[in-house]
DRENBA-58149 format. One record per residue (C-alpha): residue number from 1; residue in three letters; x, y, z. Coordinates in Angstrom, 3 decimals, decimal comma. Example, Ala and Ser with C-alpha at 12.3 -4.5 7.8 and 13.67 -1.06 7.14 Angstrom:
<node n="1" res="ALA" c1="12,300" c2="-4,500" c3="7,800"/>
<node n="2" res="SER" c1="13,670" c2="-1,060" c3="7,140"/>
This chain:
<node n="1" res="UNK" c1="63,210" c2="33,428" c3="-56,403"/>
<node n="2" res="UNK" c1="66,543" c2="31,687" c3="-55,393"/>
<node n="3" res="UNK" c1="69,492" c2="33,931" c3="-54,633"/>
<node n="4" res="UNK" c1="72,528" c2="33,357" c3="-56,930"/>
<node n="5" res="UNK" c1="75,879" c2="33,012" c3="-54,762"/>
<node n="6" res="UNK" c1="79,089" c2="32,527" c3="-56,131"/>
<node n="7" res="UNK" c1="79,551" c2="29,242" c3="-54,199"/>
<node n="8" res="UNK" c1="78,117" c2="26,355" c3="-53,249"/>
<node n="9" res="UNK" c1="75,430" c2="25,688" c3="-50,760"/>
<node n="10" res="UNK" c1="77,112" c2="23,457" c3="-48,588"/>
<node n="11" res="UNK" c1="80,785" c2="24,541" c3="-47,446"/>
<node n="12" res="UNK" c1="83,126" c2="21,168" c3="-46,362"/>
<node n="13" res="UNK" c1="83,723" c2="20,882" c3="-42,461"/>
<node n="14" res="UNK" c1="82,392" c2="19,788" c3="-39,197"/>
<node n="15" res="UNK" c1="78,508" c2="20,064" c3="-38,275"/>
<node n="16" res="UNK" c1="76,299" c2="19,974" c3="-35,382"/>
<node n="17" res="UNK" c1="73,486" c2="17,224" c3="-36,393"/>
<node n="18" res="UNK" c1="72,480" c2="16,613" c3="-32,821"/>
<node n="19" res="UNK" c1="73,271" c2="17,144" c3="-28,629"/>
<node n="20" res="UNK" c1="74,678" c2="14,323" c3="-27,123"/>
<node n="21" res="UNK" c1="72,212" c2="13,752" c3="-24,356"/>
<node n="22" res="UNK" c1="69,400" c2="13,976" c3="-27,012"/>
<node n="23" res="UNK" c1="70,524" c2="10,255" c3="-28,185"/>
<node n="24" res="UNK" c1="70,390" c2="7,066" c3="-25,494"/>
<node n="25" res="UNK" c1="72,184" c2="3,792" c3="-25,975"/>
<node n="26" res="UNK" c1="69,948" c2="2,277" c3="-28,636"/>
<node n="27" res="UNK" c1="67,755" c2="5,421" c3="-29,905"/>
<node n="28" res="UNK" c1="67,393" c2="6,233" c3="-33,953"/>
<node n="29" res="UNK" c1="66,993" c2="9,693" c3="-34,499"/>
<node n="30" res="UNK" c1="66,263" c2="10,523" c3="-38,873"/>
<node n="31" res="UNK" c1="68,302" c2="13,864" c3="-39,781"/>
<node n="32" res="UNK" c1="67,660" c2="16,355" c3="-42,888"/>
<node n="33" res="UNK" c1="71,060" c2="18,430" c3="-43,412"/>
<node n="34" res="UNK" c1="72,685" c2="19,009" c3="-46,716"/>
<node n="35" res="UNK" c1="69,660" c2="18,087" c3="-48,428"/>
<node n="36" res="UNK" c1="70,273" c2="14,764" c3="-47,658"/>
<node n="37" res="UNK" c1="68,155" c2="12,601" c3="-45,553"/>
<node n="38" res="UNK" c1="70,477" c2="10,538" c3="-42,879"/>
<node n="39" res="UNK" c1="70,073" c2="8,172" c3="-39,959"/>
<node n="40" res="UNK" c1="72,019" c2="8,826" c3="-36,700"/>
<node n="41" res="UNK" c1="71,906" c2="6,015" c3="-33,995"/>
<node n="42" res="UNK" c1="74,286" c2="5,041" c3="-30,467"/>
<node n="43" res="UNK" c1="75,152" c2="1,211" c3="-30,560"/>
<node n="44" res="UNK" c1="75,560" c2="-0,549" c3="-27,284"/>
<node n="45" res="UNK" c1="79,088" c2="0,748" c3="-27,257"/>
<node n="46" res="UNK" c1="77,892" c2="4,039" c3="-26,906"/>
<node n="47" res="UNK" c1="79,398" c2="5,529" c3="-30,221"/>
<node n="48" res="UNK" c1="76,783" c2="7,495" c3="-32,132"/>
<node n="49" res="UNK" c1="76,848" c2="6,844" c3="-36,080"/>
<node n="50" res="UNK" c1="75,842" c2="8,668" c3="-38,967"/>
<node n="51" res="UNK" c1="74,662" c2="6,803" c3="-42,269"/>
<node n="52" res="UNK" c1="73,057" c2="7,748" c3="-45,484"/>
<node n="53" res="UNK" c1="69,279" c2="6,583" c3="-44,761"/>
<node n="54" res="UNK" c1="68,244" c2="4,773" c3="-47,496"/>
<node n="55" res="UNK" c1="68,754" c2="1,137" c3="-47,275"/>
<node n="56" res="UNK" c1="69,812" c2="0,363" c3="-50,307"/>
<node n="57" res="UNK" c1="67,758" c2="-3,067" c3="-50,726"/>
<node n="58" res="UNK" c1="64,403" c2="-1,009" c3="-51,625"/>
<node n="59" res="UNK" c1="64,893" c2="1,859" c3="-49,854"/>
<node n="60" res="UNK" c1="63,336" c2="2,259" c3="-46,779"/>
<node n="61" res="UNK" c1="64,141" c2="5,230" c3="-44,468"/>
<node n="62" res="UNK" c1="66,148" c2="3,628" c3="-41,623"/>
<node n="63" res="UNK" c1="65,334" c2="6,720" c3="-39,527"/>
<node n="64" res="UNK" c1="61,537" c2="5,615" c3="-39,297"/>
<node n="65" res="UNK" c1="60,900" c2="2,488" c3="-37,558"/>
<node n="66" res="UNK" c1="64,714" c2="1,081" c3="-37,473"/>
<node n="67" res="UNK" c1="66,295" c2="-0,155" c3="-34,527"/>
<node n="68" res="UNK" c1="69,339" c2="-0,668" c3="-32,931"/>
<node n="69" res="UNK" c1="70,733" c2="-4,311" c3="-31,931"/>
<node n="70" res="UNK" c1="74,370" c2="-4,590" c3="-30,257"/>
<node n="71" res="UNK" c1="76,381" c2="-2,026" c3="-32,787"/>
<node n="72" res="UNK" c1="74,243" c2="-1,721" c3="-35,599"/>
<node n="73" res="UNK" c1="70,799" c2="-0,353" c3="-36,912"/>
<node n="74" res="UNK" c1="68,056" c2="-2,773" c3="-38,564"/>
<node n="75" res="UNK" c1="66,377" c2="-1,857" c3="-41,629"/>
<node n="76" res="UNK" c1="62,432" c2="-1,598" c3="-40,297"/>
<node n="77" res="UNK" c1="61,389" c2="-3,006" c3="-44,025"/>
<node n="78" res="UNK" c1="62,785" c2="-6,544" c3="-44,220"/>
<node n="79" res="UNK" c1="65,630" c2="-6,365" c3="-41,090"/>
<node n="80" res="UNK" c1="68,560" c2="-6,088" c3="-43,054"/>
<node n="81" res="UNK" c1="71,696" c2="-4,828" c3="-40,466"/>
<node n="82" res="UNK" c1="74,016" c2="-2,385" c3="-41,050"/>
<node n="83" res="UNK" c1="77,057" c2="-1,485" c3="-38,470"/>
<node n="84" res="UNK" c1="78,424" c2="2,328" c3="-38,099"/>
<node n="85" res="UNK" c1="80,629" c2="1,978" c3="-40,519"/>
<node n="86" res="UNK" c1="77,482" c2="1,054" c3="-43,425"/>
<node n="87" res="UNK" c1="78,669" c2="-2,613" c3="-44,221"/>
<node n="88" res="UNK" c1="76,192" c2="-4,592" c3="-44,001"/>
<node n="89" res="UNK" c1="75,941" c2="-7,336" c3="-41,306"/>
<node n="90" res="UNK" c1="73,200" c2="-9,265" c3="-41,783"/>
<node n="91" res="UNK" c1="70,823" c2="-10,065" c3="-44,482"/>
<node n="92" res="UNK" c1="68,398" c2="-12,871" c3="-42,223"/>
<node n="93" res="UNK" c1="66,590" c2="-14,531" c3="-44,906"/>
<node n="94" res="UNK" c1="69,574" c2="-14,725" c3="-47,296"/>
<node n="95" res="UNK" c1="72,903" c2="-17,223" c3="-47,580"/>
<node n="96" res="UNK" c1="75,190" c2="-14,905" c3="-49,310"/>
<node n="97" res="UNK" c1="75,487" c2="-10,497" c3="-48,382"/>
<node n="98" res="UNK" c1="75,401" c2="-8,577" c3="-51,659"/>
<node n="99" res="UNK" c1="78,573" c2="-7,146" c3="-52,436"/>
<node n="100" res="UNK" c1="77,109" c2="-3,541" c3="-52,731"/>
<node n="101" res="UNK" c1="74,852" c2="-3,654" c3="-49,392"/>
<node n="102" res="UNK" c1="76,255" c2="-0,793" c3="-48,340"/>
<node n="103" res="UNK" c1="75,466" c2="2,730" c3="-47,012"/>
<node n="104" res="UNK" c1="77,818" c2="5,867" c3="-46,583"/>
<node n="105" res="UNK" c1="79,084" c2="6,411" c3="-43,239"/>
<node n="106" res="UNK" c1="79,615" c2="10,075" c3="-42,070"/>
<node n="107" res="UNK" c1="82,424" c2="10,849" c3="-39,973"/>
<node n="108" res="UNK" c1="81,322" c2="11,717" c3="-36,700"/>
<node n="109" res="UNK" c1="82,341" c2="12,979" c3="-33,422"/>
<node n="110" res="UNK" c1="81,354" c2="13,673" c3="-30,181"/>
<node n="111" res="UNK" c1="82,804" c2="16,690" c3="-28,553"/>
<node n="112" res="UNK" c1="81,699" c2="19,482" c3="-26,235"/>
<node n="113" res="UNK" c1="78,493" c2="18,182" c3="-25,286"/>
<node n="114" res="UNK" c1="77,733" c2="18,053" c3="-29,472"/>
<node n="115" res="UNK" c1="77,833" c2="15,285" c3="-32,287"/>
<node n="116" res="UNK" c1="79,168" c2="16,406" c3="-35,198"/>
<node n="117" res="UNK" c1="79,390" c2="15,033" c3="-38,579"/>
<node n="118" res="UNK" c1="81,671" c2="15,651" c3="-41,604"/>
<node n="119" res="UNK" c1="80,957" c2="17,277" c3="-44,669"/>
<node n="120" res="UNK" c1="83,034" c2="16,973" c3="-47,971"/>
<node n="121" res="UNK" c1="81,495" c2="17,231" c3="-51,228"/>
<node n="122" res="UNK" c1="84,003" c2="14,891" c3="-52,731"/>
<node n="123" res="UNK" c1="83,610" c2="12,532" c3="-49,518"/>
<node n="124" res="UNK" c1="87,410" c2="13,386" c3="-48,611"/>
<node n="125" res="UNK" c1="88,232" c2="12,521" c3="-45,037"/>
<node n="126" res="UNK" c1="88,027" c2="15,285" c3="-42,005"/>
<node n="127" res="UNK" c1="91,563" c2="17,598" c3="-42,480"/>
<node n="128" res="UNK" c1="91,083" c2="19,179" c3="-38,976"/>
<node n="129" res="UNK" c1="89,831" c2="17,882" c3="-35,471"/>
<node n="130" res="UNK" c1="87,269" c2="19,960" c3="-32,756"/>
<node n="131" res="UNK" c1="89,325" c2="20,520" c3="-29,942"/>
<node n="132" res="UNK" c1="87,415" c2="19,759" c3="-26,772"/>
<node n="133" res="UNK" c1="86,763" c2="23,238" c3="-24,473"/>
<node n="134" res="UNK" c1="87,722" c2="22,881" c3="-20,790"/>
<node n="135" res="UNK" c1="84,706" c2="25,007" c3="-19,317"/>
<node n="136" res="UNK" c1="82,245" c2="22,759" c3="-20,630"/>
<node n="137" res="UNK" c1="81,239" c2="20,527" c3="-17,870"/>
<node n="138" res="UNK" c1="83,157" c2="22,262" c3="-15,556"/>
<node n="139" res="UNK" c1="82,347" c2="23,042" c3="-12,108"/>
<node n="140" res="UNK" c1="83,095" c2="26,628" c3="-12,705"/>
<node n="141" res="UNK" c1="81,034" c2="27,165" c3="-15,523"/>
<node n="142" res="UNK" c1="76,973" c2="26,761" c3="-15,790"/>
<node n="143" res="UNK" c1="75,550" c2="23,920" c3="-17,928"/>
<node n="144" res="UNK" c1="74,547" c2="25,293" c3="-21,552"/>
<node n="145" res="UNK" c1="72,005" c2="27,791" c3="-21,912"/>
<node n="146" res="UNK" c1="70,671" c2="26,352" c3="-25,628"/>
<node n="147" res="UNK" c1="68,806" c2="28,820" c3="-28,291"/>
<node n="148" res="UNK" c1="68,028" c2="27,277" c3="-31,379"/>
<node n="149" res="UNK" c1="66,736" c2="28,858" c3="-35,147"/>
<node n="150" res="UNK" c1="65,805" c2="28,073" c3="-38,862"/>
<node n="151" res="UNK" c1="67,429" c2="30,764" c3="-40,953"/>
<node n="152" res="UNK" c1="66,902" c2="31,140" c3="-44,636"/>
<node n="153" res="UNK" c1="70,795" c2="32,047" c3="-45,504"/>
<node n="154" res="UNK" c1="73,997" c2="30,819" c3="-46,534"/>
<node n="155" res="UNK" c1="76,457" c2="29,691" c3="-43,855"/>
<node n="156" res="UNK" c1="79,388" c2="32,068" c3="-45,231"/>
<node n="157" res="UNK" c1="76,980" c2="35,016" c3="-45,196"/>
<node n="158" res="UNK" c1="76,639" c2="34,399" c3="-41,236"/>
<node n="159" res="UNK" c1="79,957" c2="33,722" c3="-40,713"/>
<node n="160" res="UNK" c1="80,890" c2="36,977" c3="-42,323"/>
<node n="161" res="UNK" c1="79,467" c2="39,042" c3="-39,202"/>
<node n="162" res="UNK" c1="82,685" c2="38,175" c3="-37,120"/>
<node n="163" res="UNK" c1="84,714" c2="40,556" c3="-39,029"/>
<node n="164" res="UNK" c1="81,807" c2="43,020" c3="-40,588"/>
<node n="165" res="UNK" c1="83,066" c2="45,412" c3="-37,564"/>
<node n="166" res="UNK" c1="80,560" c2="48,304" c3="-38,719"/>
<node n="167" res="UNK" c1="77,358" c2="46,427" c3="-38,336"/>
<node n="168" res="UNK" c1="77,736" c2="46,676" c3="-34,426"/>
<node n="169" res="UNK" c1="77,613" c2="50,094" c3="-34,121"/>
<node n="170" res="UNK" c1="74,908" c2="50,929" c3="-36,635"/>
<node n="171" res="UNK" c1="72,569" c2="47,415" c3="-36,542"/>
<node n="172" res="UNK" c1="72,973" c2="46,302" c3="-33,022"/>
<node n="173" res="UNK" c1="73,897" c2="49,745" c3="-31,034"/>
<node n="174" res="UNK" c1="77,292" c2="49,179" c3="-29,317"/>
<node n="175" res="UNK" c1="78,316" c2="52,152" c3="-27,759"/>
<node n="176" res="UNK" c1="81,239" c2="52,375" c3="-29,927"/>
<node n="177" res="UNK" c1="82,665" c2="50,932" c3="-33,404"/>
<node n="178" res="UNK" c1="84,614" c2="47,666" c3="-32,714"/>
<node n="179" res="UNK" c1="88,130" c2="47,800" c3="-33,536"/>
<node n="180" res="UNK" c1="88,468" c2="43,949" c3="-35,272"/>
<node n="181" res="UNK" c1="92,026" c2="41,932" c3="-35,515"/>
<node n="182" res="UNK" c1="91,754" c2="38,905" c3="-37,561"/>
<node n="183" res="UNK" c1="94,203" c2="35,786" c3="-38,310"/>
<node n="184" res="UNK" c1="94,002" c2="32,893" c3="-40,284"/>
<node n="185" res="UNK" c1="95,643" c2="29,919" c3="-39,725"/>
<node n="186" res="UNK" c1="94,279" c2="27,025" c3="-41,970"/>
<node n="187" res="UNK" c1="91,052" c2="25,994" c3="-41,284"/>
<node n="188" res="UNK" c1="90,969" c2="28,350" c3="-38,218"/>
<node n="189" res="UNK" c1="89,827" c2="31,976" c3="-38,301"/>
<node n="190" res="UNK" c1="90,623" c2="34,172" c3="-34,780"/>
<node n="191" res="UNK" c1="88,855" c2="37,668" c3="-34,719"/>
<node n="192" res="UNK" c1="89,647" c2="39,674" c3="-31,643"/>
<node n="193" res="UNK" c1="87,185" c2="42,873" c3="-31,330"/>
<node n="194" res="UNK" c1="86,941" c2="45,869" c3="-28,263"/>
<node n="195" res="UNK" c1="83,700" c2="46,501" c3="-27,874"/>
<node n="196" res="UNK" c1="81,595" c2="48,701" c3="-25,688"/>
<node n="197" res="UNK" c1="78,285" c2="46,772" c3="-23,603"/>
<node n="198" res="UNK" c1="76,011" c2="48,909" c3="-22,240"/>
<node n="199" res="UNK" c1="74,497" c2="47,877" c3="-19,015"/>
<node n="200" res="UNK" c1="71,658" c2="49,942" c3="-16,422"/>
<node n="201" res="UNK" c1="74,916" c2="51,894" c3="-14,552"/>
<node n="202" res="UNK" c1="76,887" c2="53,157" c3="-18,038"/>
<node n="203" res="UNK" c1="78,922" c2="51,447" c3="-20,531"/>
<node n="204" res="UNK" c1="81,397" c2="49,289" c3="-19,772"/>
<node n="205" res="UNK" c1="84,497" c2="47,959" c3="-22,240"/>
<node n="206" res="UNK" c1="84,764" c2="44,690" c3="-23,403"/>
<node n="207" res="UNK" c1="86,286" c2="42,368" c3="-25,434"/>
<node n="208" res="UNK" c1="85,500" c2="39,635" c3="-28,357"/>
<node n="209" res="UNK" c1="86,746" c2="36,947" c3="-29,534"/>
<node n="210" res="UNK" c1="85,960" c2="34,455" c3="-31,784"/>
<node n="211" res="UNK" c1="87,686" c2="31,403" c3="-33,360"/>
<node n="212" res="UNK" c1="85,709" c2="29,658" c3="-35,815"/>
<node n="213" res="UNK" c1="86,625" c2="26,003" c3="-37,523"/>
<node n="214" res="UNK" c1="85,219" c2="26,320" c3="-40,875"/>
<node n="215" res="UNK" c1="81,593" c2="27,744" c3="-41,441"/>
<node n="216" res="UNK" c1="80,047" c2="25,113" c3="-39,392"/>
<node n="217" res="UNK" c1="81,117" c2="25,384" c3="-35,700"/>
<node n="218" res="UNK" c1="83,383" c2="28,447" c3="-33,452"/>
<node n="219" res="UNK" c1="83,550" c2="29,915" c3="-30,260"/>
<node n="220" res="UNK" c1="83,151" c2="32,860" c3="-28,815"/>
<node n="221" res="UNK" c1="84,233" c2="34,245" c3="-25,532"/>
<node n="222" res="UNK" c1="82,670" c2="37,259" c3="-24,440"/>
<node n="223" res="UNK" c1="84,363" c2="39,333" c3="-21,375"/>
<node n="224" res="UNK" c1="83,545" c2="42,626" c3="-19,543"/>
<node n="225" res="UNK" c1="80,477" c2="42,380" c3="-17,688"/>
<node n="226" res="UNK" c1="80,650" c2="38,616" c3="-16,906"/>
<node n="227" res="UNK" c1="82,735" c2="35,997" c3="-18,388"/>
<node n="228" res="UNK" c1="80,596" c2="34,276" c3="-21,234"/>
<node n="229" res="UNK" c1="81,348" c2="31,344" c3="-23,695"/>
<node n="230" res="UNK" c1="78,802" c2="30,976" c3="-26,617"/>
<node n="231" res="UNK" c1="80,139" c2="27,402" c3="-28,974"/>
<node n="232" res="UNK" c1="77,526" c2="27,837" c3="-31,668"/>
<node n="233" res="UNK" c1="76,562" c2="25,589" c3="-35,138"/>
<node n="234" res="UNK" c1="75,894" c2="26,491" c3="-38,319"/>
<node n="235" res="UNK" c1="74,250" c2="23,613" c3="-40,540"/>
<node n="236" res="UNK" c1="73,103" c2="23,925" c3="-43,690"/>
<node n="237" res="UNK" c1="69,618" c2="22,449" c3="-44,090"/>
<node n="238" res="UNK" c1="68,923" c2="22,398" c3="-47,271"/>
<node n="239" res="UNK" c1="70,712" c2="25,048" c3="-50,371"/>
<node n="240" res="UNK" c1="68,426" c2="27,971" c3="-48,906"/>
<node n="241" res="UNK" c1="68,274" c2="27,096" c3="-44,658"/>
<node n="242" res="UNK" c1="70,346" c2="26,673" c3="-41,860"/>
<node n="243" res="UNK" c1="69,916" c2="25,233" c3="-38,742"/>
<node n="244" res="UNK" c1="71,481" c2="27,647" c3="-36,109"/>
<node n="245" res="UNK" c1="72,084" c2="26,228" c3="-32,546"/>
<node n="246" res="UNK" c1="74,134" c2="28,771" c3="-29,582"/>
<node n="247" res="UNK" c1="74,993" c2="27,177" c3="-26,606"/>
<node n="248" res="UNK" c1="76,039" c2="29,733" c3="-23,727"/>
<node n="249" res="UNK" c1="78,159" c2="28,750" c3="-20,549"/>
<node n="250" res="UNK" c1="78,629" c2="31,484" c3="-17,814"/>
<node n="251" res="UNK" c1="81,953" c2="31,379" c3="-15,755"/>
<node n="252" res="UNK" c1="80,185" c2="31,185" c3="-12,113"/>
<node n="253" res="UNK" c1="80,434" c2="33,975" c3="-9,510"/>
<node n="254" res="UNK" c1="80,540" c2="34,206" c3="-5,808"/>
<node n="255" res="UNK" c1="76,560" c2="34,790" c3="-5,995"/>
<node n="256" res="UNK" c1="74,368" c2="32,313" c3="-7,780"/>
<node n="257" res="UNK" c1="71,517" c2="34,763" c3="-7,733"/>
<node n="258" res="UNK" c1="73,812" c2="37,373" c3="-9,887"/>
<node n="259" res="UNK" c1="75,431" c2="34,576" c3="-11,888"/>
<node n="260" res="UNK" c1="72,041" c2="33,557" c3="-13,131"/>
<node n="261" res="UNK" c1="70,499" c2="37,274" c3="-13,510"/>
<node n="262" res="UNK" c1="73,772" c2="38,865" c3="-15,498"/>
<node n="263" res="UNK" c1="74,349" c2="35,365" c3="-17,441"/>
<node n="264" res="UNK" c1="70,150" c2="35,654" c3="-18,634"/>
<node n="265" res="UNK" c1="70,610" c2="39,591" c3="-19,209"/>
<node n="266" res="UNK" c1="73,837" c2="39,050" c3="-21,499"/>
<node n="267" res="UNK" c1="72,654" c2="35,711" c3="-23,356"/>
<node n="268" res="UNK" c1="68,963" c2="37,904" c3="-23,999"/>
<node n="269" res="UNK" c1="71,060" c2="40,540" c3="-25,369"/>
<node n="270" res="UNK" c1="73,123" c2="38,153" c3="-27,667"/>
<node n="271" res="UNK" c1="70,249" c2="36,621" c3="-29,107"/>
<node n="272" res="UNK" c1="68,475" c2="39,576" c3="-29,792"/>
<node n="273" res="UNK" c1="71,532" c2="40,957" c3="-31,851"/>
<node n="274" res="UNK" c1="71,021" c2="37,429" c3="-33,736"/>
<node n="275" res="UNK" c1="67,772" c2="38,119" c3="-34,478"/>
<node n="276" res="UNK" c1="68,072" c2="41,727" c3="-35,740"/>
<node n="277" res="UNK" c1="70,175" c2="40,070" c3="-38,285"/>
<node n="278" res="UNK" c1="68,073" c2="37,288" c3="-39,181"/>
<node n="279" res="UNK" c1="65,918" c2="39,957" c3="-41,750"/>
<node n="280" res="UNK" c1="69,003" c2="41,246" c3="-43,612"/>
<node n="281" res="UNK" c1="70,561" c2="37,756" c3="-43,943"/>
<node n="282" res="UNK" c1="67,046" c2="36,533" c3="-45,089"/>
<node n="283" res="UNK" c1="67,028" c2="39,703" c3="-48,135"/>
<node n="284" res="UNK" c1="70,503" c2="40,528" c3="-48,805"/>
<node n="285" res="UNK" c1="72,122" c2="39,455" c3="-51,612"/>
<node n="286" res="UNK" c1="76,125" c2="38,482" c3="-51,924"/>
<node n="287" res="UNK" c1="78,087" c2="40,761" c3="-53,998"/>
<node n="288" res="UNK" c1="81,198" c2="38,990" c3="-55,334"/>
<node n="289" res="UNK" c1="82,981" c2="42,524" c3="-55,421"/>
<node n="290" res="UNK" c1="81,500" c2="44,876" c3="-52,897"/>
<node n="291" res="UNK" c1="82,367" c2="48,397" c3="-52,282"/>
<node n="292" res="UNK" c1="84,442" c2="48,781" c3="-48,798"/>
<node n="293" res="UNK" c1="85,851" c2="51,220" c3="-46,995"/>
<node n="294" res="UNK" c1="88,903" c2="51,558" c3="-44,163"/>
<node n="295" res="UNK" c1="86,128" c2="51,390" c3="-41,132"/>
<node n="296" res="UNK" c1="84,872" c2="47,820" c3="-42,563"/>
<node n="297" res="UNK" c1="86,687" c2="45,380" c3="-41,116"/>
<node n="298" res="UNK" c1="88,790" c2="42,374" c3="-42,467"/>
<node n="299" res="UNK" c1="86,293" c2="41,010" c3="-44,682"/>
<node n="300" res="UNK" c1="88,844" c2="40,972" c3="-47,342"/>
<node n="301" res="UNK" c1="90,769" c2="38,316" c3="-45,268"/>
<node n="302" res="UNK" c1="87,555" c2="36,714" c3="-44,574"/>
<node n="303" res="UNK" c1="86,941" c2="35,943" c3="-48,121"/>
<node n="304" res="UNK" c1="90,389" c2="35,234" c3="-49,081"/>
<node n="305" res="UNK" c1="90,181" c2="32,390" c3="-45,905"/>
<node n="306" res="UNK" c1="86,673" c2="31,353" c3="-46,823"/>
<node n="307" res="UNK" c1="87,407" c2="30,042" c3="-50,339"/>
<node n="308" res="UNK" c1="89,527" c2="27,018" c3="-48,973"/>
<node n="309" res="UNK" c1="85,957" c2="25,254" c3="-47,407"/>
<node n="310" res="UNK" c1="84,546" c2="24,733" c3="-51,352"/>
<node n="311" res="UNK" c1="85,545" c2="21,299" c3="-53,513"/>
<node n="312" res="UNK" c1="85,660" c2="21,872" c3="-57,177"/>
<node n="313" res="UNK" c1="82,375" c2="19,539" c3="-56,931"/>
<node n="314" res="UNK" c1="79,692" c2="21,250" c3="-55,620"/>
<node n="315" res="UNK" c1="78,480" c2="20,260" c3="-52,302"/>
């Protein structure tokens, strides 16, 4: 049986649909995100494009057999070309390009080591840019540690745990209950928690804090034992899965040896708070009106923020 939510599955904003190093000059890589099927592909000029995948002559998936020549991608069916903006370029056997040989193009970006896409579910264009993060690539800072999952939930459900400040304590055993600031600006949401990290010689205090850009992409920066960045993506699958990606970068120290050992100790421990919420995400269900208390956190703000991410057409 399908959970009932108040909104709709797919929330507008920016998405992770691939890494950047997982698509060469010339490569065709088919994508299934917001129950759509789309095509991504890298012209010779290096930009990566993102196209409905469906050529619209009979309908062939570009994504399976279609290839890449100069800027655009050719249909694998009967060769028709279409650039990374879904014109049409080139029908080979015909005189004269149908007026309506065209696919949507997705706006899409390439930032922090990610390619993004845009989501709208009246195809608006993007109302907010991903800045790019100065510790990734850095010399100072180790290449991403990736972790990657399927989870059967609704992106605003996750998001919520940024300012559920109770759920630390009791689901994930913090030493203490996080104390959770929260501002909204626009599309941007900054949460600011104290926390307490235990570690083999006693607690130790840290901090939280995450900015999220929408539902689909944030950061977090993690300090107190050892300076951690986690940029993580949220992308809805389909109206019941997303596809969850975390990408950790640890600010180096003197030692390489305790760099790596701390870094794999905290990002273990991250993920594994992940996954003790991946069963209550997967069985909960989303009361429009819940019953809250002073110790629960902003989630009032949350909500207020979230409803801003949903077109009066459902995505």
């Amino acid at each position: 049986m399908k959970r009932h939510y108040p909104f709709p599955a797919y929330p507008n904003g920016w998405f992770q649909v691939a890494y950047s190093d997982e698509l060469k000059p010339g490569e065709v890589k088919p994508l299934s995100y917001f129950g759509r099927e789309l095509v991504l592909f890298r012209g010779a000029d290096g930009n990566a494009s993102v196209l409905d995948a469906y050529c619209p002559h009979l309908g062939a998936h570009l994504g399976y057999g279609g290839k890449v020549e100069g800027n655009s991608i050719i249909c694998p069916f009967h060769a028709w070309q279409f650039d990374g903006c879904g014109g049409c370029t080139s029908v080979p056997y015909a005189k004269k390009i149908p007026p309506k040989a065209k696919l949507r193009a997705w706006p899409t970006r390439e930032v922090n080591q990610l390619i993004l896409v845009w989501f709208h579910a009246e195809e608006a264009p993007p109302t907010f840019e991903i800045p790019a993060l100065p510790e990734v690539g850095s010399d100072e800072w180790t290449s991403y540690e990736r972790r990657r999952w399927t989870i059967r939930a609704r992106n605003q459900e996750m998001a919520e745990n940024a300012v559920d400040s109770a759920h630390f304590h009791y689901l994930h055993g913090t030493s203490n209950m996080p104390q959770a600031r929260a501002e909204a600006e626009g599309p941007i949401l900054h949460v600011i928690s104290t926390t307490g990290m235990a570690t083999p010689r006693g607690g130790v205090d840290g901090t939280v804090e995450s900015i999220s850009y929408g539902f689909g992409y944030s950061t977090v920066r993690f300090r107190g034992i050892v300076e951690t960045l986690l940029v993580s993506s949220m992308t809805a699958i389909d109206d019941e899965h997303i596809d969850v990606r975390f990408n950790f970068t640890i600010k180096k120290l003197p030692d390489k040896d305790v760099t790596q050992g701390v870094g794999k100790a905290f990002i273990k421990e991250v993920s594994r708070q992940l996954e003790q919420d991946i069963p209550i995400w997967e069985h909960k269900v989303y009361f429009e009106h819940p019953v809250l208390c002073d110790g629960d956190g902003p989630i009032g703000l949350f909500r207020k923020w979230s409803r801003q991410f949903y077109s009066a057409v459902a995505g």
